[in-house]
N, C-alpha and C positions, 0 to 999 in steps of 0.2 A: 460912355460907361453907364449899367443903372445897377442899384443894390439890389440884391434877394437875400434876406437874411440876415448873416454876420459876412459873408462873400462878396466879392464884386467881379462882376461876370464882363469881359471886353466884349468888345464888338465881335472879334474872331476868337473864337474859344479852342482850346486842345484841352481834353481831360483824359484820365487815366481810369479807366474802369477793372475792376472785381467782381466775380459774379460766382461768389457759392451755392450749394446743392446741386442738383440733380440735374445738369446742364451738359453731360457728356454723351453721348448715343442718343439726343433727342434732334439733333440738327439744330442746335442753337446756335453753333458759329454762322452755317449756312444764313439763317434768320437774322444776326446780327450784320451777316453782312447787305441779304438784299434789304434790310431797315436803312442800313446807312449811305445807299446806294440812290434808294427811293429820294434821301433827304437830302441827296449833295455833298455828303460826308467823305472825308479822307481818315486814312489812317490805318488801323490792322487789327484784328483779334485773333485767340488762338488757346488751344488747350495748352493747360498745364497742368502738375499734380496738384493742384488748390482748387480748382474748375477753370472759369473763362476769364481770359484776362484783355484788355486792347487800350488802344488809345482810338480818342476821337478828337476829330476836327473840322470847325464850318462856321457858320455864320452863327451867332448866340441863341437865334431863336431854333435853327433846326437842333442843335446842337440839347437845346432844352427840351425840345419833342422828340428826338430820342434817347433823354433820358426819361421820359414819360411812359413811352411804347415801348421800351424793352424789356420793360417789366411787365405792362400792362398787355401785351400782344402777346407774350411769349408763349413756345409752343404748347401745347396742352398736357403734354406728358410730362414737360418741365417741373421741377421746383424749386424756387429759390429762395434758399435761405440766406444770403447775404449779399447786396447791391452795395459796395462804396465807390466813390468816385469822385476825382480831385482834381483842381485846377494843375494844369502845368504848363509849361513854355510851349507855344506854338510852334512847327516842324516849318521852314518858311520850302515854296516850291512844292509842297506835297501836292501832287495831283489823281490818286489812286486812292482806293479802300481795295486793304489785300487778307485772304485768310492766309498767315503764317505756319510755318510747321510747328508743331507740338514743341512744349518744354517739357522735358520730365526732370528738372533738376530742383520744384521744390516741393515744401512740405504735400506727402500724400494724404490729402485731407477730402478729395472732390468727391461725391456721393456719387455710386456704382450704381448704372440704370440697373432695374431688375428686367426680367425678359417680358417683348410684349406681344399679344395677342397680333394675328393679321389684320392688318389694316383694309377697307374698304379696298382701295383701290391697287393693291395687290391681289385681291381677289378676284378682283375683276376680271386680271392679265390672265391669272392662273385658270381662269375658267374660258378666254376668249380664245377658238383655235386661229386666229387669225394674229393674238401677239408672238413677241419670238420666249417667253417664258410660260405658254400654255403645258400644265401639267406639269410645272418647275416647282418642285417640292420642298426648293431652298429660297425662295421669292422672297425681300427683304426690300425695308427702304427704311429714311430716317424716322418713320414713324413707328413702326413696326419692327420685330424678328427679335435673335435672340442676343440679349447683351449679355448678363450674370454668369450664364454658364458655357461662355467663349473665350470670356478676357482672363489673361493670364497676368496683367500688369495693368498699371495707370502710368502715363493717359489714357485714355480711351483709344488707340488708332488699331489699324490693321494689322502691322507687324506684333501686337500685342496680345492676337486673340488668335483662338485655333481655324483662323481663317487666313494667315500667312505663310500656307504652303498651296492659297492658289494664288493663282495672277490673274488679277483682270484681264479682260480682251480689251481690244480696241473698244469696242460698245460701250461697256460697261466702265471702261477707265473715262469716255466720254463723259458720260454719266454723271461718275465721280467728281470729272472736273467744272461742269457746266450749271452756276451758280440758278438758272434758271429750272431745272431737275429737280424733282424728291426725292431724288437719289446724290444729290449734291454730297459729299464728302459724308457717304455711308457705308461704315468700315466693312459693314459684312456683303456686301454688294458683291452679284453672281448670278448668271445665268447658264444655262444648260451646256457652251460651249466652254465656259470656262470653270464652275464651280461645281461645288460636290455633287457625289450621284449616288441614289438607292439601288439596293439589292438584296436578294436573298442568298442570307446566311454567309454576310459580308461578300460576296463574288457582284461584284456592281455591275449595272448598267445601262447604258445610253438612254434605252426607252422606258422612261417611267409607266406611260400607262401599261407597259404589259406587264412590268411588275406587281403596279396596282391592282389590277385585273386580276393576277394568281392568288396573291394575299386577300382580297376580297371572295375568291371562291372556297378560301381557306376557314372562312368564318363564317360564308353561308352553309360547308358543310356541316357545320357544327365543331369545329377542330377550334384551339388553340392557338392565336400567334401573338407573337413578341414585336413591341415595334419600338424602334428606338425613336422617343423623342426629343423635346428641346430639353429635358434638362436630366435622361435617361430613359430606360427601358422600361415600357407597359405590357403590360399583359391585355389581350381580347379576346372576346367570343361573342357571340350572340345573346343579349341580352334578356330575350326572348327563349333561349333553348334552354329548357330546366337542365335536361342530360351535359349541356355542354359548361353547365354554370357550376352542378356538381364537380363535372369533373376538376376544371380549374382550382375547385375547395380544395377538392381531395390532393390535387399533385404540390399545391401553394403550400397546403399544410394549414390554412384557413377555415376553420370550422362554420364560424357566424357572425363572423363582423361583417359590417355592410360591405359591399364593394359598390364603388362611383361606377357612375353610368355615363356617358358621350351618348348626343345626340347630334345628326346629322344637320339640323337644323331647327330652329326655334317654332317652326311648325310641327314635327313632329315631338319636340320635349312637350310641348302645351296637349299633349295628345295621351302622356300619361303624368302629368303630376298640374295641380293647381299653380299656378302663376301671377304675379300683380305686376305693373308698370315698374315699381323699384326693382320687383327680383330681376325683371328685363335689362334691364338699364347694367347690375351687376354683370349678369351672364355674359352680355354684349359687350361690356368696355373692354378697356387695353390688358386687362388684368387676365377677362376670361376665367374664373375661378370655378372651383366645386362649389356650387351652393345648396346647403339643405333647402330640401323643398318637398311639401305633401303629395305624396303618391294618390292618384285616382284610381277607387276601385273597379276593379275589374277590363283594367287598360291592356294585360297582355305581357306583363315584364315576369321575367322565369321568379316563381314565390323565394328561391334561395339566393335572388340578388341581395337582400336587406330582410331577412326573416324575423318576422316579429316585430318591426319597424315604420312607424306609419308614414317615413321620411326616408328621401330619396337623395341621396350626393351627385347632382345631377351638372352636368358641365357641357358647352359647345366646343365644335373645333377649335382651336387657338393657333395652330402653327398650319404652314399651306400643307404637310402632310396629311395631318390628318383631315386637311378638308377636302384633300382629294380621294383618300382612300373612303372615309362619309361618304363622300359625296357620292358612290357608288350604292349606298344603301337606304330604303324607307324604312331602316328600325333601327333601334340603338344599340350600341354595345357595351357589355363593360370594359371599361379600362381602367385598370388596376394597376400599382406599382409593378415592377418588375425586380422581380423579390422574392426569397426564401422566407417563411416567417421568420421574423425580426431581423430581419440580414437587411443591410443598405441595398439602394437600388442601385442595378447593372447601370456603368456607364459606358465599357469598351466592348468594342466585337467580340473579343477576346475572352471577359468576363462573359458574356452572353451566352458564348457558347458554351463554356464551363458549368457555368448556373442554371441557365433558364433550359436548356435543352430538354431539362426532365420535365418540364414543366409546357412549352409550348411546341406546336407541332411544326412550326417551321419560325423564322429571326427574319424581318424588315429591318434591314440596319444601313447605314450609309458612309461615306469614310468623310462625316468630318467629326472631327473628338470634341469630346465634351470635358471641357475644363473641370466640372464639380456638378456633383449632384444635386438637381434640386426637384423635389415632390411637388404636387399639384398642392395649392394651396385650399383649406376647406374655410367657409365661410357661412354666416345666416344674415338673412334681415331678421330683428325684434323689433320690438316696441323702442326700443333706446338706440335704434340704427345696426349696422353692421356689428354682428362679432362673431370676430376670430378664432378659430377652432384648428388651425394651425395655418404658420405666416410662412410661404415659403415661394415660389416660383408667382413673377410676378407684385411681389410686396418685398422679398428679400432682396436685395439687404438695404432698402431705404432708411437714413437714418434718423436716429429722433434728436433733437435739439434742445436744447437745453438753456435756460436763462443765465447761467452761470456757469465757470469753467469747473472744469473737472478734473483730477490728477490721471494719467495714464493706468486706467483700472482695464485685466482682463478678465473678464469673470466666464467662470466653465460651467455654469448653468447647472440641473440638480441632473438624476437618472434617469426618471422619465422626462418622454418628449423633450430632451433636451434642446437648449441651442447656447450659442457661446456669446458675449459681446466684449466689442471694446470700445472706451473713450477714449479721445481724444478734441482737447478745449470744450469747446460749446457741443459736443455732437456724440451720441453713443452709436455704433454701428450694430446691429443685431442679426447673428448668421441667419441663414434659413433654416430651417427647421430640419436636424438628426437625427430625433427618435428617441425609442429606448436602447442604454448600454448596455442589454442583458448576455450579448453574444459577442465572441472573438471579432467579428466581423465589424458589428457595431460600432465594437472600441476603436478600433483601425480608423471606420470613419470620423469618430471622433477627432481622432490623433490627427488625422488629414487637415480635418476645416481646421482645428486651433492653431496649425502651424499655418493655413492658408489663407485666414482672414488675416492675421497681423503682416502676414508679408505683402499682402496685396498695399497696405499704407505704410509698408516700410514702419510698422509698431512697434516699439520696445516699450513694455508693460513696466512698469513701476512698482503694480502692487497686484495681486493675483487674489479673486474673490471666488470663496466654493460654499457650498450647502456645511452645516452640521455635522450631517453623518458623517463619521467617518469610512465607512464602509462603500459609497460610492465612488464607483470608476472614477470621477469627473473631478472628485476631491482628493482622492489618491493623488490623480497628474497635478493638483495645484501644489499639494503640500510638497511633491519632485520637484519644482520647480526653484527651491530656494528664492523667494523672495516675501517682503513683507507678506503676509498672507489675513486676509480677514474673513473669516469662519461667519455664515448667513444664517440665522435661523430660518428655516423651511416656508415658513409661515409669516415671518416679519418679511422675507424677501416679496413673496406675493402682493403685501399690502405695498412694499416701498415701491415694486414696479408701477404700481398708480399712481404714486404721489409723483415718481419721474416723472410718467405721461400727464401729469396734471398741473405740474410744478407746483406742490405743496408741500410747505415745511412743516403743516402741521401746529398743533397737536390736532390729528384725528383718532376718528375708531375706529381700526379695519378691523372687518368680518371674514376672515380666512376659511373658509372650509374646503376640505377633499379626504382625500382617502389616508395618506400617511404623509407622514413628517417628523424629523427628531428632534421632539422638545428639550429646552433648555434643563427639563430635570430630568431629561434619558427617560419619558416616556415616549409613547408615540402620540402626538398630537395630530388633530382634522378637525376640530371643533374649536376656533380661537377666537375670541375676542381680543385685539390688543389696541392699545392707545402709543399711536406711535408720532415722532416727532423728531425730524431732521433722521440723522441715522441711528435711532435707538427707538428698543421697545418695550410695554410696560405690558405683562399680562394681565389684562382686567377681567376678565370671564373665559370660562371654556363650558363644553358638556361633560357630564360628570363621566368618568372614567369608566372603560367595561374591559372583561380580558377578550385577548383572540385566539384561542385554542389553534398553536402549530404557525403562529404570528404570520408570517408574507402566504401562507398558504391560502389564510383565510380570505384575501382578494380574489381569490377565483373558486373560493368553497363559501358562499352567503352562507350558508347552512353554521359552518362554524361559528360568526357570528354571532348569527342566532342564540347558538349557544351559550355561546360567554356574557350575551347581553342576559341572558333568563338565569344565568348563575350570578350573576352578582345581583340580583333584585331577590333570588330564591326562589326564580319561579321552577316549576317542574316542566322536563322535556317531552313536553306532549306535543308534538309537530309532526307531518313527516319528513324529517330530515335524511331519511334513506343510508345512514349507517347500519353497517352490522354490529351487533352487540358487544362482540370486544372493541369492535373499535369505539362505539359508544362510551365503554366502561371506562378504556383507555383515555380520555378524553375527557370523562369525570375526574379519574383522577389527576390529569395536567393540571386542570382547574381547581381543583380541592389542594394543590400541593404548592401552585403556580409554577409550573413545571413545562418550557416553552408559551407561556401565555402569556406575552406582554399586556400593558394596558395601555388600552388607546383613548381619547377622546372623539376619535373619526366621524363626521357625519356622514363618509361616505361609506363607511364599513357599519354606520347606524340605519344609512339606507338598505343596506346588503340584507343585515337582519330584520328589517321591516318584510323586503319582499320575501323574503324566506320564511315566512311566519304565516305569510300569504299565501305560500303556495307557489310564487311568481318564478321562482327556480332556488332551488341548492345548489348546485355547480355549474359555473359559467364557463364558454370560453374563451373572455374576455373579461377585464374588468371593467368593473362599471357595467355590467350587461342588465344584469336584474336592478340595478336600481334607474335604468333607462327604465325597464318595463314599467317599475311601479312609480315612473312619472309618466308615461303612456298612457296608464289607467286613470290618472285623472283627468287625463283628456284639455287639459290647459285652466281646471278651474279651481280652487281651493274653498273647502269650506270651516265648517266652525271649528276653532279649536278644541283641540284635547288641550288637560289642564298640563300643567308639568309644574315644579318644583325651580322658583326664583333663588336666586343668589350670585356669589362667585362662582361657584359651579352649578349651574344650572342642571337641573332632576328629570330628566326623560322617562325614569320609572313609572308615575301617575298616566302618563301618556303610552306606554306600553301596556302597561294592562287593561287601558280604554279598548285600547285596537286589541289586545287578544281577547276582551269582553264580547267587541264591535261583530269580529271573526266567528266568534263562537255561539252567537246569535242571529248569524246569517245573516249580518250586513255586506252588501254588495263591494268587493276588492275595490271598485270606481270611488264608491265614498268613501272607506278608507281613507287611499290614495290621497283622494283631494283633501281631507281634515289633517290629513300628516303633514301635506303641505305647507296647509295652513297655520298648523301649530308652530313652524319651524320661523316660518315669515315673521310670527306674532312676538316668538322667542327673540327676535333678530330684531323689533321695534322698541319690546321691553328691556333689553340690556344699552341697548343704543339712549333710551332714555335715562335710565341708571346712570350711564358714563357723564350726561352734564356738559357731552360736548355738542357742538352743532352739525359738524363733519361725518359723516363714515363712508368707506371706502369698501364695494366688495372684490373679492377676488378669491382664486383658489378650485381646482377642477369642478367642486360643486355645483358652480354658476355657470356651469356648460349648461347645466342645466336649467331648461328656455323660462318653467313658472317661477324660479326663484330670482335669476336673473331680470324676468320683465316684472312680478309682479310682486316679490321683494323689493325692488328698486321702486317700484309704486307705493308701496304700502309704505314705505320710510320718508318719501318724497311728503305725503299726503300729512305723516305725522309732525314735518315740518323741520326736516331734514334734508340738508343738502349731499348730494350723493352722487358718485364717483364710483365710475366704472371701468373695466377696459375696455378703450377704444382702439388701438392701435396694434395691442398686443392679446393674444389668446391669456383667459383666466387662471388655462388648466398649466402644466409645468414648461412651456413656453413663453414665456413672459417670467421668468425667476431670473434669467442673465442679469435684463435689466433694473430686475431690484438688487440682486447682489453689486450691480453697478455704482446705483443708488444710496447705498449703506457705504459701501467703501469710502466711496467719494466724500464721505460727513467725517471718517475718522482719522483723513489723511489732510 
């Protein structure tokens, strides 16, 4: 016998192992088994609803070196958050290591793969006419394909995903069973004789490439197609056809927001937008995401893919569809949700046909269903690493961990960009990413994930967390739901989501800004300073108050803004704002009477009014569009302050009438731009220094925004501030679940 520790380990060891996180759809059993096979090992592992559980058995030293290397080897798409493992009675006679069948009898805690990119060597098959899966559009192994949005239950297995009404072949159940394979006990495993098959406008069939073939002459003519992928329906064209990129606007109901681009190949993306070894590395892993990235001029992509945008949403194949349908083309295409404006994306044939038909000229669809919708997730590099600009296909629903337990909190997340989470012990789960609940539709989808994530772990919520408002969908269904309920400030929730990601109890100062939010005194908050700590928070500063003539209007008329910022200082409307006169007049007097004009403190409704003053646009359509522009215009660089007005409410006025000084003497919109920036950063170091703390945290849609986000977080670094950002979660209303999470969790 010798000691390690406070233990004493025999000569012949049996221990009992645990293994949480992200262990299920990565082939970890398969792994745990040929580890223990390699080492001499008896004994069994196996899914359950917790993740991987086994006993092992053998001589004390192998027995120690695979407790070394199961951690330390494990697969790479793996995560584990919890290794325990304990001595127990040795099994006398065991002469085997066996993978077990699945338990689903206990707690559903085990983290849901998100779905993953194709792997190298599915590629390969898929492109070799000499394998028996060339041109198999459902190509899958334990490293790869799609998990998230197949699994209808936990465990993890076959029968549990919408891959249980095919049956292996012989081949492929080999496959299955032959611990030597990378296909060893991979639930979605299927090949052309036995698994699903593409067609057009759901009538399937046998030979892919000549479906591929029509569908690719579909896009060379410049037409329209729908293709259903891993986690719903896209929309394509030719990315290159200005005629065919309108048209898509025009039938989507899409005016100007960018649409993501696919590229066939990392040869050709490098052909229109700037690239570095990091953004490589992103585009390429298991993830395969949309990432921002600088368009090169004069490369050849139609002007109405991303107008007015010097960035590009640019993405590779990820599923073997689309890399065989790419694979047919030297240019890119867009591929865009598959979607009505603000309507969820198509996931059934069924839908497709009802929805998209007005919209694409022919449906690539295939008969296997798709459990739950999940969007292409978007992404950047900064200076401070990756951020998230929404978390969903491929990131969803990994879950975040936590240093201490949590009460069973379900929080329904704000309006926009919504997403829902729940806890459960050590672990919050956070859906993929919903959207906005502006549409019948939307809600429905809603209503779907909330009932969809807690039944996937078997959840019963204990305490239900929602936004403020009362007027949001999201908070509506909380307060239906009769149970304890704890009401989030809009803007405490933002900062609390970092302190989750960050496990900080605080006291910090988080710096909130975006567009709207219902402050604690029923104004509308965007401009917040707060000092917050464990689950509460103190309003220490905001930006001094302005009205918004015709209030939710004003996000997509900058111009209104405009206005209500030059009425509360007194300034006169000398812009051109492009009202007609009554409706001008009409609109003095809301303002002179306060008459639909809330007040806001918004920095994102004070960016609206800046570029509106500029010229940059009066009506968008979208929000947040003009105040992209007039960070555009600075072109990534900030200079000298404008002065402004210290305090608890800090005085933007002095600084307004710089910039319509600046305007008005023919100073160049670029410098503007950049001294607006700069003023806001400077504002953001002097209140931080006020507060006496050492901590601040930013968060809140304004930090989508890349010069505040990189070079706010520099300037507070440099002042000697420690600073907290999102890293795991998007800034803008995706990342609210997990603060209302957050908050709960402190008053229960």
């Amino acid at each position: 016998m010798r000691q390690r520790g406070c233990r004493v380990y025999k000569l012949h060891d049996r221990i009992s192992i645990t293994i949480t996180g992200t262990v299920q759809g990565v082939g970890f059993r398969p792994f745990v088994y040929r580890l223990a096979r390699e080492l001499r090992l008896t004994g069994h592992v196996a899914n359950t609803s917790l993740g991987v559980i086994g006993e092992i058995q053998g001589q004390a030293g192998d027995v120690d070196e695979f407790i070394r290397r199961v951690v330390a080897d494990a697969p790479a798409v793996a995560h584990i958050a919890g290794f325990d493992h304990q001595m127990i009675d040795p099994v006398p006679g065991e002469t085997e290591f066996v993978i077990r069948e699945s338990d689903p009898s206990t707690d559903k805690s085990v983290a849901i793969l998100p779905d993953l990119a194709t792997c190298p060597d599915c590629l390969a098959e898929i492109n070799n006419p000499s394998d028996q899966r060339f041109q198999y559009p459902f190509t899958n192994c334990t490293n790869c394909g799609p998990r998230f949005s197949i699994i209808n239950d936990i465990p993890y297995d076959r029968p549990n995903t919408e891959m249980r009404n095919f049956t292996m072949c012989p081949d492929c159940q080999g496959e299955y069973e032959d611990p030597g394979d990378r296909r060893f006990h991979a639930q979605p495993n299927a090949c052309p004789v036995c698994g699903p098959r593409i067609g057009i406008d759901g009538h399937n069939a046998t030979a892919s490439g000549v479906v591929l073939d029509y569908c690719a002459d579909i896009i060379r003519q410049g037409k329209i197609l729908a293709l259903k992928g891993i986690g719903g329906y896209q929309l394509l064209c030719d990315a290159r056809n200005e005629a065919a990129v309108k048209e898509l606007r025009r039938r989507k109901h899409r005016e100007a927001k960018p649409f993501a681009v696919m590229f066939p190949n990392l040869a050709c993306l490098q052909q229109y937008c700037s690239v570095n070894t990091e953004e490589i590395a992103l585009l390429t892993s298991v993830v395969a995401p949309i990432l921002l990235l600088y368009k090169k001029a004069g490369a050849g992509l139609a002007t109405s893919v991303a107008p007015g945008n010097p960035c590009l949403g640019a993405m590779l194949p990820y599923s073997p569809l689309h890399h065989l349908l790419l694979g047919k083309f030297d240019f890119p295409v867009v591929c865009t949700s598959g979607n009505l404006h603000d309507e969820p994306i198509a996931t059934s044939n069924a839908e497709a046909r009802d929805k998209l038909t007005s919209i694409a000229d022919d449906i690539l669809s295939h008969n296997r269903s798709i459990a739950r919708y999940v969007d292409d997730s978007v992404i950047r590099l900064t200076a401070n690493g990756v951020q998230y600009l929404r978390r969903a296909r491929g990131y969803a629903p990994a879950p975040h961990y936590h240093r201490r337990k949590l009460p069973n909190v379900l929080a329904v997340g704000a309006h926009f960009k919504n997403t829902i989470a729940i806890s459960m012990g050590r672990q919050t789960v956070i859906s993929q990413h919903i959207g906005d609940l502006s549409t019948p539709e939307a809600h429905n989808a809603f209503h779907a994930i909330v009932e969809d994530l807690p039944r996937l772990y078997d959840f019963t919520p204990e305490i239900v967390a929602c936004d403020l408002h009362p007027d949001y969908l999201s908070s509506q269904f909380a307060r239906n739901l009769n149970l304890p309920t704890v009401q989030v400030q809009h803007h405490h929730a933002h900062i609390a989501s970092v302190m989750a990601e960050h496990a900080l109890e605080g006291p910090v100062l988080g710096i909130a800004w975006d567009g709207t939010g219902l402050g604690s005194d029923g104004t509308v908050w965007g401009g917040e300073f707060l000092i917050c700590e464990k689950g509460d928070f103190q309003r220490f500063a905001s930006l001094r108050p302005f009205r918004l003539p015709g209030g939710d209007v004003a996000a997509l008329e900058p111009r209104r803004s405009a206005l209500g910022l030059l009425h509360t200082i007194g300034q006169p409307f000398h812009f051109a704002h492009g009202f007609e006169e009554s409706e001008l007049r009409l609109i003095e007097a809301n303002l002179r009477q306060d008459i639909n004009a809330p007040l806001t403190s918004s920095v994102g409704r004070l960016f609206d009014s800046v570029a509106a003053l500029l010229g940059l646009g009066q009506v968008t359509a979208f929000e947040g569009q003009t105040a992209m522009k007039l960070e555009f215009a600075a072109h990534g660089r900030i200079g000298s302050p404008y002065p402004w007005g210290a305090g608890d409410v800090v005085d933007w006025a002095p600084m307004i009438a710089a910039i319509i000084a600046d305007r008005d003497r023919g100073s160049s919109i670029e410098s503007i731009a950049a001294r607006f920036h700069g003023t806001l950063i400077e504002i953001m170091v002097a209140v931080a220094r006020k507060s006496g703390l050492a901590e601040v945290a930013l968060s809140g849609g304004c930090f989508q925004n890349k010069i505040l986000y990189e070079l706010g977080a520099k300037r507070l670094k440099e002042a000697g501030f420690k600073v907290y950002l999102p890293r795991q979660l998007p800034p803008n209303d995706g990342g609210i679940s997990l603060g209302q999470v957050w908050v709960a969790s402190w008053q229960y």
